[in-house]
C-alpha positions in Angstrom: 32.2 -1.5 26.9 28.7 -2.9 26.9 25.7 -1.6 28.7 25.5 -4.6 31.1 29.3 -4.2 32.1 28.6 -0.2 32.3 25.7 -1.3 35.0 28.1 -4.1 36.6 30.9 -1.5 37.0 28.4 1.2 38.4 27.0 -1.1 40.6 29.9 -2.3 42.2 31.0 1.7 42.8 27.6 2.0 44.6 28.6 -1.2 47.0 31.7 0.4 47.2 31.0 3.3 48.5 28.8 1.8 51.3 25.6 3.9 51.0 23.8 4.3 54.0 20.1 3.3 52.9 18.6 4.5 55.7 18.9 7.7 54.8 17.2 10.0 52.1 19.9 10.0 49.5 21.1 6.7 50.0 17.5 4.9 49.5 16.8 7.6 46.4 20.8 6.2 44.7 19.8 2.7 45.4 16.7 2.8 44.0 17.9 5.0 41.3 20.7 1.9 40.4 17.9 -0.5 40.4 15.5 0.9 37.7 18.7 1.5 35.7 19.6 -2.7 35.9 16.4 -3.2 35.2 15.9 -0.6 32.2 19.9 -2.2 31.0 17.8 -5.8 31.2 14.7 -4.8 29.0 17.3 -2.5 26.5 19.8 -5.7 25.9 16.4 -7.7 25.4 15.0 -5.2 22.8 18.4 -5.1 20.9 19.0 -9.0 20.9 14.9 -8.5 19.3 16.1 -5.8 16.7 19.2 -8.0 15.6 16.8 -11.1 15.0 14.5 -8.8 12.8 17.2 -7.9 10.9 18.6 -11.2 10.0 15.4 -12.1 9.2 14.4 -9.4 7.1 18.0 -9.8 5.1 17.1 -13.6 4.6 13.4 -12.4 3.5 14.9 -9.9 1.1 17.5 -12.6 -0.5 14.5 -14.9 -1.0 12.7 -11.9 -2.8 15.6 -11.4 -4.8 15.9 -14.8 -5.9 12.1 -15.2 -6.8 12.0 -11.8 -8.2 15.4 -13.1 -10.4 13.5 -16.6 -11.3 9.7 -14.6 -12.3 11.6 -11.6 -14.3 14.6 -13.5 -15.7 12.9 -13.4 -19.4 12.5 -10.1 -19.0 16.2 -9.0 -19.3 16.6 -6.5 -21.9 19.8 -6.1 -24.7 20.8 -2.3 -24.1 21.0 -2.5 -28.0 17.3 -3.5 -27.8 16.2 -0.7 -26.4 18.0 1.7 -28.6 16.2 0.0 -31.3 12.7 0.0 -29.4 12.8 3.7 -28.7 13.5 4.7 -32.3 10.9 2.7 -33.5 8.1 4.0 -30.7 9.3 7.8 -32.5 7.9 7.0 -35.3 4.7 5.8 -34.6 1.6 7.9 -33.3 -0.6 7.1 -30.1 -4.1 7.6 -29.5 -4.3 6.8 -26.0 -8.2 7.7 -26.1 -8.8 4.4 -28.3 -9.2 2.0 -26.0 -11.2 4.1 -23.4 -15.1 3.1 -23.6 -17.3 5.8 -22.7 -19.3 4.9 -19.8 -22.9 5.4 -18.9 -25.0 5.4 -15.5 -28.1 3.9 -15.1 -30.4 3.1 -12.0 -31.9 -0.2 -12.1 -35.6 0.4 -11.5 -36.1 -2.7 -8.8 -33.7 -1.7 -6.2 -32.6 1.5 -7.6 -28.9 0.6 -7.4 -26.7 2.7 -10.2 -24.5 1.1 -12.5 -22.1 1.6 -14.7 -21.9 -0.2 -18.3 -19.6 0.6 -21.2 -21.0 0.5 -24.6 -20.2 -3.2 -25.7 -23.1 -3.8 -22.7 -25.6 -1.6 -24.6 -24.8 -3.5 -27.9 -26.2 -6.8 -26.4 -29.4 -5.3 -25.8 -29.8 -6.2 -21.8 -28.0 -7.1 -18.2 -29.4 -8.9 -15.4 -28.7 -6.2 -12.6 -25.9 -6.7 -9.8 -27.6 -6.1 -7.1 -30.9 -8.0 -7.5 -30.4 -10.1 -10.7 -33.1 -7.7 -12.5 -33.2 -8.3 -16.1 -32.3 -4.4 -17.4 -33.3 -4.1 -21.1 -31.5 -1.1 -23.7 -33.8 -0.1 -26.4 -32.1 2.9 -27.6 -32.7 2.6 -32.0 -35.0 5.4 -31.8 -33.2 7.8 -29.4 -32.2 11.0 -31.2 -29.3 12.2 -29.9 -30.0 15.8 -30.8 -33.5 15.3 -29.0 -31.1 14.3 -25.5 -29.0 17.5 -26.1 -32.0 19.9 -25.9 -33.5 18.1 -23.4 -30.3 18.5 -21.3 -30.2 22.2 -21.8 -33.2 23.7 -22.4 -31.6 27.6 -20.7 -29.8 27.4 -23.5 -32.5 27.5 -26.1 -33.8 30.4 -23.8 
């Protein structure tokens, strides 16, 4: 049985048993029966919401499907394949440290923003600056690097 034909059926016991609404009780189960039809109203609404959702989430996820099916369907891999692949990956050795750049920090002296450039930016010898187009020149031929490391520590030296 459905909620609404619950709420029918109580009603009709309520009318049936000819509550006197002029007293305490009978206003208190009359009003009582009303908020329920009304709370029956708003829960049969909010369930024919929920079921709409649905469908249309199961349509939504079908049309993902079928894009994901039409963008990856070169991507579909022999199981033989990857047997193969992973016995050749074995013998071959990764340095997974090659093709991270070391990055350095510098402060552009106009508007004192810090940035960060990667070495290929210090090869071309200058950048204009993000933040206020600032052309930022590298002159670094006659920096020592042992000269840096003592200047970074001098305790040490200590």
């Amino acid at each position: 049985m459905k909620l609404t034909e619950k709420m029918s059926y109580l009603k009709g016991l309520l009318d049936g048993l000819e509550i006197d609404n002029s007293t305490k009780e009978g206003k208190a189960l009359i009003q009582m029966a009303d908020v329920m039809s009304e709370l029956v109203v708003y829960v049969e609404d909010l369930q024919a919401q929920v079921d709409e959702l649905t469908e249309l989430c199961d349509i939504l996820d079908e049309d993902l499907g079928q894009v994901e099916d039409d963008i990856y369907e070169d991507d579909d891999i022999d199981c033989e394949d990857c047997d193969e692949w992973n016995d050749e990956d074995e013998d071959e050795e990764y340095d997974f440290d090659e093709d991270d750049d070391e990055l350095y920090e510098i402060t552009c002296p106009s508007c004192h923003d810090s940035i960060l450039i990667d070495e290929g930016m210090l090869e071309e010898g200058s950048i204009n600056c993000p933040n206020c187009n600032e052309l930022l020149e590298f002159d670094y031929d006659n920096l020592v690097i042992e000269d840096f490391e003592s200047a970074e520590t001098p305790a040490e030296e200590e």
